[in-house]
N, C-alpha and C positions, 0 to 999 in steps of 0.2 A: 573571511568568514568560513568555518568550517562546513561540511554537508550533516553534521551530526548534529546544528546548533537546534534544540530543541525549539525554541519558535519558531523557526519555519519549515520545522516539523510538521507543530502544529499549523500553521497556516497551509501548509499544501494539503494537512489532511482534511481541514473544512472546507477549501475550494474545492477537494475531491466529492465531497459529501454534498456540498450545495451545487455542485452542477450534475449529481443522480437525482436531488429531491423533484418532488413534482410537483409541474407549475399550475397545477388549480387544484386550490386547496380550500374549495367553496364548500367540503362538505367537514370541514374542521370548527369543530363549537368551541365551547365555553368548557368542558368538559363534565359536564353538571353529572352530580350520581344517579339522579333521575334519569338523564336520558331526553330530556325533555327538546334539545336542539336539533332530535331526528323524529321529523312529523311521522315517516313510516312506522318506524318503533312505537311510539308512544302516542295510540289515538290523541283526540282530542276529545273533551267531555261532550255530552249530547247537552245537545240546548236545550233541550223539555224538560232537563230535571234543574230544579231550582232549587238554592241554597240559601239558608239565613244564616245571620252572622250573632253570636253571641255576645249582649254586653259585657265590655270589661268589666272587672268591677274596683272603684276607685282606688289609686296606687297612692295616692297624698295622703301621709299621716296627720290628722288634724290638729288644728294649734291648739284646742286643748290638752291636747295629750299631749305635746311638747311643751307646754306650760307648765301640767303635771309634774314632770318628771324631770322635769329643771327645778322646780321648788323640792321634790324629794329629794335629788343629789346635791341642791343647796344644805338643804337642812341636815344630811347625813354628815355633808365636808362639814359644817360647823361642829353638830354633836363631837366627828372626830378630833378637830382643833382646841373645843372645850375640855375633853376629856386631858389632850395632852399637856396645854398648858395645869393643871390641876395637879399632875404627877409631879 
């Protein structure tokens, strides 16, 4: 094995790097863009102000309108099929 062989290249160079890294790394988060996993940085909200939550408002298209619009694009595909057998 040569001294140039590129993997252990890399390998001495990682063992060189993990025995500088430091060993308490309790203050390493999540990396959030907020900020939110450093209590110093980023108060906390005050308790006394109170918050309401806005209804959703319903995301289900309802089955009549998917009824709807399956009898219109029935009756369109037919008109077209009508039309072409006729030519």
């Amino acid at each position: 094995m040569s001294t140039d062989d590129p993997e252990r290249l890399l390998a001495e160079a990682l063992r060189a790097q993990a025995t500088r890294a430091p060993a308490d790394t309790s203050q390493v988060g999540y990396g959030l863009l907020s900020g939110s996993e450093f209590g110093a940085i980023t108060p906390p909200a005050p308790a006394s102000e109170s918050t309401t939550r806005l209804d959703d408002p319903a995301k289900q298209i309802p089955a009549w309108l998917i009824l709807l619009l399956s009898l219109v694009l029935g009756l369109a595909a037919g008109a077209v099929v009508g039309l072409v057998t006729l030519l």
